[in-house]
C-alpha positions in Angstrom: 0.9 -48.6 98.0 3.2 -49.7 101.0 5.6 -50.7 98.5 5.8 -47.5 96.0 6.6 -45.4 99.4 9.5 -47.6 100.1 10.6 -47.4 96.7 10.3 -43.8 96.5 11.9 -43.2 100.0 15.3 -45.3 98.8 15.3 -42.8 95.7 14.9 -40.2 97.9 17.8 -41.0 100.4 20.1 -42.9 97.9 20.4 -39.4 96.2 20.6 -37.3 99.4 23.9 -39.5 100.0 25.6 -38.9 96.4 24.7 -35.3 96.9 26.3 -35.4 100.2 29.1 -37.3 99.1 30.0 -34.7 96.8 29.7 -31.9 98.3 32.6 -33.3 101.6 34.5 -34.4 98.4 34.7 -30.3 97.2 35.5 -29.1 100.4 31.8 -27.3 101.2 30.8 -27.7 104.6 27.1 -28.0 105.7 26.9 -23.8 106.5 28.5 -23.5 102.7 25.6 -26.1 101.5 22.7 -24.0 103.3 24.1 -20.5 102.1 24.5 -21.9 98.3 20.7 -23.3 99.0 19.6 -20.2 100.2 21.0 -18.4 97.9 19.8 -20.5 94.5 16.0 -20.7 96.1 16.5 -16.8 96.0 17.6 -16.5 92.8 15.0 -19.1 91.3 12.2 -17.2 93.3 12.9 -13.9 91.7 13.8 -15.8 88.3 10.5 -17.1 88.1 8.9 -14.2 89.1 10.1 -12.4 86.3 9.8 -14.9 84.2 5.9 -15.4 85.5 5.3 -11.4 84.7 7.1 -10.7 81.2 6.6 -14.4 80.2 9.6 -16.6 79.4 9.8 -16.2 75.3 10.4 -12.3 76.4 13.2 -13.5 78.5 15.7 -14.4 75.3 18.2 -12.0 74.4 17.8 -9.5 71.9 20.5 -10.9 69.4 18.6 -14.0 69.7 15.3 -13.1 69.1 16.3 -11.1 66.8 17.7 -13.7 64.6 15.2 -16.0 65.0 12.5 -13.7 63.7 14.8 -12.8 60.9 14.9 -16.2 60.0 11.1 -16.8 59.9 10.6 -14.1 57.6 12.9 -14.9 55.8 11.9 -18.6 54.8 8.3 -17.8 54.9 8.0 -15.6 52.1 4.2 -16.4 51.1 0.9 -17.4 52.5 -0.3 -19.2 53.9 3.3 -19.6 55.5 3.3 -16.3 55.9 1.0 -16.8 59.0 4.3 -17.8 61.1 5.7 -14.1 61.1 2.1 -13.0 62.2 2.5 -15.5 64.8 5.8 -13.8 66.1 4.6 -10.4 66.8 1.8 -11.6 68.9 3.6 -13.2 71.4 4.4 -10.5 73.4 4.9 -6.4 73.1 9.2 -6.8 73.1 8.8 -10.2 70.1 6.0 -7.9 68.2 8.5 -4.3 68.3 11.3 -6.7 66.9 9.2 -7.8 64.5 8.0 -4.8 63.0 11.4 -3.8 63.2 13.0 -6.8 60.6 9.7 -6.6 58.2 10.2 -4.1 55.5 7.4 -2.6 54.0 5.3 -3.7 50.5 7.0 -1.5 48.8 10.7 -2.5 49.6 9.8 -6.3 49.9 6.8 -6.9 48.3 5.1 -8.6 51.0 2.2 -8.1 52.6 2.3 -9.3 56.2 0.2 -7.2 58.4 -3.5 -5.2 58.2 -1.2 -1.9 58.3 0.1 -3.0 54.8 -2.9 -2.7 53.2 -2.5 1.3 53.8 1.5 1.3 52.5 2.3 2.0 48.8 2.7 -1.7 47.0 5.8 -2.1 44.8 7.0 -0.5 42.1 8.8 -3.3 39.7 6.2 -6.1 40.0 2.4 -5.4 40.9 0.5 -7.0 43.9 -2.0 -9.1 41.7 -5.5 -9.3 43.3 -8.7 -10.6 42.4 -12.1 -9.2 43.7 -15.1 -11.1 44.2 -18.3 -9.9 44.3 -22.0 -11.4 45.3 -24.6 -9.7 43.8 -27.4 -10.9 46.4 -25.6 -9.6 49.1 -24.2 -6.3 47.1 -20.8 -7.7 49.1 -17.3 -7.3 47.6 -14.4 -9.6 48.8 -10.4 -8.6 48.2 -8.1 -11.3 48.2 -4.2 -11.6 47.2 -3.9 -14.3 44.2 -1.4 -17.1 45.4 -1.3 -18.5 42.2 -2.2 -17.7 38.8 -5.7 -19.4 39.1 -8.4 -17.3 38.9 -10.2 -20.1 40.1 -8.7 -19.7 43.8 -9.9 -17.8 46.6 -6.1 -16.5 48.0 -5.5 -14.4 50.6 -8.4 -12.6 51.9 -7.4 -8.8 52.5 -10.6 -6.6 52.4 -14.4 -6.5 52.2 -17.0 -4.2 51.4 -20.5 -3.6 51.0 -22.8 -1.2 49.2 -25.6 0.7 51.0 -28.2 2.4 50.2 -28.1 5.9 52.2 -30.8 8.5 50.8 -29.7 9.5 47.2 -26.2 8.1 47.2 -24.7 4.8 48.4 -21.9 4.3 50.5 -19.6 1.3 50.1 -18.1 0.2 54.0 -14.8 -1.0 53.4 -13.6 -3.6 56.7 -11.0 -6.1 57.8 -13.8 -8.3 58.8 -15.8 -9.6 56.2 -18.3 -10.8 58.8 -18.6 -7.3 60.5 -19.0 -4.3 57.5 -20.1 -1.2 59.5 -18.5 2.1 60.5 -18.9 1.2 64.7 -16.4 -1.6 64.3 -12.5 -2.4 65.4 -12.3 -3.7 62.1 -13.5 -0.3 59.7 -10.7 0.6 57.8 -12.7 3.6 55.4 -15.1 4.2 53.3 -16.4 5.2 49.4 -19.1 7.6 49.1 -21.0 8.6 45.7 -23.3 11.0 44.6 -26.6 10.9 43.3 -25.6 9.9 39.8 -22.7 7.8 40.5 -20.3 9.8 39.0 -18.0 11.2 41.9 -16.9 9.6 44.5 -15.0 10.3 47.6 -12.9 7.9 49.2 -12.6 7.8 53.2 -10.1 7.0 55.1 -10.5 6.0 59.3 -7.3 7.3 60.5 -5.7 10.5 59.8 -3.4 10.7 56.7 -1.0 12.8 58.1 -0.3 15.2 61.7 -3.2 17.5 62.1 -5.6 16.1 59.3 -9.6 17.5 60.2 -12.1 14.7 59.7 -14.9 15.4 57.2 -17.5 18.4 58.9 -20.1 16.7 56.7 -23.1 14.8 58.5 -22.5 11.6 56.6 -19.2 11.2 57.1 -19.0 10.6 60.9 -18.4 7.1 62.0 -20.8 7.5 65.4 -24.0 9.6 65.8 -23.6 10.1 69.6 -20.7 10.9 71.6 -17.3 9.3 70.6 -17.1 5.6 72.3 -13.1 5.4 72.5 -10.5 8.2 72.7 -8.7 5.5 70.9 -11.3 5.2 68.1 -11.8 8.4 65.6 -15.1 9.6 65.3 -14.9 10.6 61.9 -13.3 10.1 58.7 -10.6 11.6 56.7 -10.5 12.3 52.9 -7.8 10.9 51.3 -9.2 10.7 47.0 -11.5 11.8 45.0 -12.9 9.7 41.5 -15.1 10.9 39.2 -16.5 9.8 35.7 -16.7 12.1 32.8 -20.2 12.9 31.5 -20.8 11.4 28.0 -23.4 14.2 26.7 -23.7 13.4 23.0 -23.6 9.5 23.6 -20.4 8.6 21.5 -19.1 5.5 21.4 -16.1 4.9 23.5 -15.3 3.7 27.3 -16.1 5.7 30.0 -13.3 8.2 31.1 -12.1 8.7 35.3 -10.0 10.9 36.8 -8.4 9.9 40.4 -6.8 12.5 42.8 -5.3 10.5 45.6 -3.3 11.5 48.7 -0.8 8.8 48.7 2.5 8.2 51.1 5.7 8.1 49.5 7.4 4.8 49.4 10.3 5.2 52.3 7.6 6.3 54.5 5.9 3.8 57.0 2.3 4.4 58.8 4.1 6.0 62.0 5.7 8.5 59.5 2.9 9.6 57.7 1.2 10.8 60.7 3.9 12.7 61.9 3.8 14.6 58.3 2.2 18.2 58.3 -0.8 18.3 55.8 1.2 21.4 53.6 3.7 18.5 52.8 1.2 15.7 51.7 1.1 15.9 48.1 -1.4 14.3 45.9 -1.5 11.6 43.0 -3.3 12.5 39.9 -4.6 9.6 37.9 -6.2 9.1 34.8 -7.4 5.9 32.8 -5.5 4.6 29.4 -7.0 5.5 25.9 -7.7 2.4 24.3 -7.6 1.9 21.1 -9.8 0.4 18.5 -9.7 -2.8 16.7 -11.0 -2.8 13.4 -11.1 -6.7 13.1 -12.9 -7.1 16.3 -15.2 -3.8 16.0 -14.2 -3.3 20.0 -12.0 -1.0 21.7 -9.0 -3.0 23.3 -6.5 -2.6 26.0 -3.5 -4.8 26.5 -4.3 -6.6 30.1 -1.3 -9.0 29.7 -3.7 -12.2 30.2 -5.0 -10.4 33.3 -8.2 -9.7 31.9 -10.4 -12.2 29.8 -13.7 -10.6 29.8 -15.0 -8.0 27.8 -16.4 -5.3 30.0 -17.1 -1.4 30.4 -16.0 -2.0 33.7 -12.3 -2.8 32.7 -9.7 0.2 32.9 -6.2 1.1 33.5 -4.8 4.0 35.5 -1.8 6.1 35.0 -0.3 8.8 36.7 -0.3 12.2 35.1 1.0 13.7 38.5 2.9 11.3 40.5 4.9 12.6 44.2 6.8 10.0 44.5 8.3 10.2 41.7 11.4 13.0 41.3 10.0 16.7 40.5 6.4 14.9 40.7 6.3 14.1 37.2 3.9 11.2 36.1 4.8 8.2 33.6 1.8 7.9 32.0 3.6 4.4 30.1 3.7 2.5 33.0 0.2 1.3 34.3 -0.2 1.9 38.1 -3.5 0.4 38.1 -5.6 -2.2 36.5 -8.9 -4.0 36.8 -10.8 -5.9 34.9 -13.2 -9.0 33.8 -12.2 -12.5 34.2 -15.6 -14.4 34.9 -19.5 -13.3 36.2 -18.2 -12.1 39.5 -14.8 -12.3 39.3 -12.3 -9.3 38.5 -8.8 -9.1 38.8 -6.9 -5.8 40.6 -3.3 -5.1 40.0 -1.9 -2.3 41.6 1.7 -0.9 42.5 3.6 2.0 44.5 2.3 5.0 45.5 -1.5 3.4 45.5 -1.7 0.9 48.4 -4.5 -1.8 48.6 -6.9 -0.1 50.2 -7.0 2.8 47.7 -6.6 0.5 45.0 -10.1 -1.5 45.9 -11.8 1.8 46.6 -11.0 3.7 43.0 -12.1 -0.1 41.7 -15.5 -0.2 44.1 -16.2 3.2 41.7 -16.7 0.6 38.4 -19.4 -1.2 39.8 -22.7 0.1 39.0 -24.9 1.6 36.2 -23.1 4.7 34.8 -25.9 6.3 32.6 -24.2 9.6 32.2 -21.3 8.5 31.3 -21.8 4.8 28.7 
C-alpha cells in the first residue's frame, strides 16, 4: 500500500513540475496561473451544470444534429431498422422536434415511422401492404406491416382490436397496445361500432379530426363513465366514417355490396394541421366496393387481387372512390383501387390501402367484413 502512495505521489509532483515548467516558459506568472484556474473551474462549473440540466446530446449544434438525424433516416429506411429513427426523437424534447422536422409523412415517403402515422393518408403510387391476423378464441384482431412478401411472417405490428359484446351491437376497440384493448387507456386510438344487424357501422375516432369537432352526444360513445381523468385525455369520441352493407332482400347471388363515407385529411396535411382545420372545410371520402365479375369456367365471381389474395371468401372486397377530396374538383377514380382485403389462409387476410385512407381507417372499414352478414349474403 506504502508503495502505490509513493508511486502515485511522484506522478503527482513529476506533472505539477512540467506544468510549472511551462507555464514560466510562456511568460504567465503564478497570479496569471490562479486567475486562468479560476476562471476554467468557472466555466466548467456552469458547463456542467447546463450540461447536467438539458443533458449533453441536447448540447450539439443544431447543424449537427440535424445532419445526423438526417442521416439515420435516411439509411434506415425499413423495420426493424427503422427502430433507430424512433430512438432519435426520444432522447430529448430539442433531438425529438428535429426529428419530426426531417421525417416526411406516409404519404410523401412512404414510411411509416411513428403511432401518429397510422392516422396520415398512406401513399398514393405504391400501397402500404398489410396483413391482419385474427384469433377467433379471443375474437382479437392484430395489424401488422408485411416486411416481405411472406404471408407467413408476422411484420411490423401496428394495431389491435377486439370485438365486444355491448347489448344488441358490438363494438370493436381499436389500440396501440395489443396487451391493453379498452377505451380508459393511453394507448386507445378509436373505435368501430355496429348495429343490431351488422350492417352499419360507425367508425370512431379518439382525437378530434379537425378545430372545433363535438364528440359523439350518444351514451355509448363516451370513453369514461365518470368525470374526465385528464384534461389531456378526451372524454369522448369523434365520428370520422360511416360503412354500411346493402340489404340483399330477394337473396340473389352475388357479393355483398358497402358503401364507405370517410372524413379523411388531404395528403400535404400533417396531424397538427388537421386540427387547426374548421369542420365546414373537412370534406369527406365516398367509397364504394368493385363489381366483380363472373367467371363462367369457374362458376364464381372473381376480382383481380394481383396475388394479394389466395382464398376464396365473401369477405374479400375492393374499394374505390366515387367522391375523392383530395383529388382536384373532388372527383373519384373509380379504376384505381384505394382499398383491398382479402383471404390468404384460416386467419390470415391481407389489407392494402393508399392515400387519403390512413391505416387506422383502413383496419376499421376492414373490421366491418368480419362477421355473419345475414341480410346482406
Amino acid at each position: 500500500m506504502s508503495l502505490r502512495n509513493s508511486c502515485l505521489s511522484r506522478r503527482i509532483s513529476r506533472s505539477f513540475g512540467e506544468a510549472h515548467k511551462s507555464s514560466k516558459e510562456t511568460g504567465l506568472g503564478a497570479a496569471d496561473d490562479s486567475v486562468v484556474s479560476s476562471t476554467t473551474s468557472a466555466s466548467m462549473d456552469s458547463g456542467a451544470a447546463a450540461a447536467h440540466s438539458s443533458g449533453s446530446w441536447a448540447g450539439l449544434l443544431p447543424e449537427l444534429l440535424g445532419e445526423i438525424i438526417r442521416r439515420v433516416e435516411t439509411t434506415e429506411d425499413s423495420w426493424p431498422h427503422r427502430q433507430n429513427v424512433v430512438a432519435c426523437a426520444c432522447v430529448c424534447k430539442r433531438w425529438r422536434e428535429i426529428t419530426k422536422d426531417i421525417v416526411k409523412s406516409p404519404f410523401l415517403s412512404g414510411k411509416i415511422t411513428f403511432p401518429s402515422c397510422l392516422k396520415q393518408p398512406g401513399p398514393r403510387e405504391f400501397p402500404h401492404q398489410c396483413l391482419i391476423r385474427r384469433n377467433k378464441k379471443t375474437s382479437t384482431f392484430y395489424l401488422y406491416l408485411a416486411l416481405t412478401p411472406s404471408f407467413s411472417e408476422k411484420g411490423k405490428f401496428l394495431l389491435a382490436a377486439r370485438r365486444y359484446r355491448r347489448g344488441a351491437h358490438s363494438e370493436y376497440i381499436i389500440s396501440l397496445d395489443a396487451g391493453d384493448l379498452s377505451q380508459g387507456s393511453n394507448a386507445y386510438v378509436g373505435k368501430l361500432s355496429s348495429d343490431f344487424l351488422g350492417t352499419n357501422f360507425t367508425i370512431y375516432d379518439s382525437r378530434p379530426p379537425h378545430n372545433g369537432a363535438k364528440p359523439s352526444s350518444s351514451r355509448g360513445s363516451r370513453r369514461f363513465a365518470s368525470k374526465q381523468i385528464s384534461p389531456q385525455v378526451p372524454a369522448g369520441n369523434f365520428e370520422v366514417g360511416q360503412v354500411s352493407y346493402k340489404f340483399n332482400l330477394l337473396k340473389s347471388r352475388g357479393p355483398r355490396r358497402m358503401v364507405c363515407t370517410v372524413k379523411c385529411p388531404s395528403s400535404g396535411e400533417t396531424a397538427d394541421d388537421i386540427k387547426m382545420k374548421k369542420a365546414e372545410n373537412a370534406g369527406c371520402t365516398i367509397l364504394r366496393n368493385k363489381s366483380p365479375r363472373w367467371h363462367e369456367h369457374l362458376q364464381c365471381w372473381c376480382l383481380n387481387f394481383h396475388g394479394r389474395v389466395t382464398v376464396a371468401s365473401v369477405k374479400n372486397f375492393q374499394l374505390v372512390a366515387t367522391v375523392d377530396q383530395s383529388q382536384p374538383g373532388g372527383k373519384g377514380d373509380e379504376e384505381t383501387v384505394l382499398l383491398q382485403f382479402g383471404k390468404v389462409g384460416d386467419d390470415i387476410f391481407t389489407m392494402d390501402y393508399r392515400q387519403p385512407l390512413s391505416a387506422f381507417q383502413a383496419f376499421a372499414i376492414c373490421l366491418t367484413s368480419f362477421g355473419t352478414k345475414l341480410a346482406c349474403e
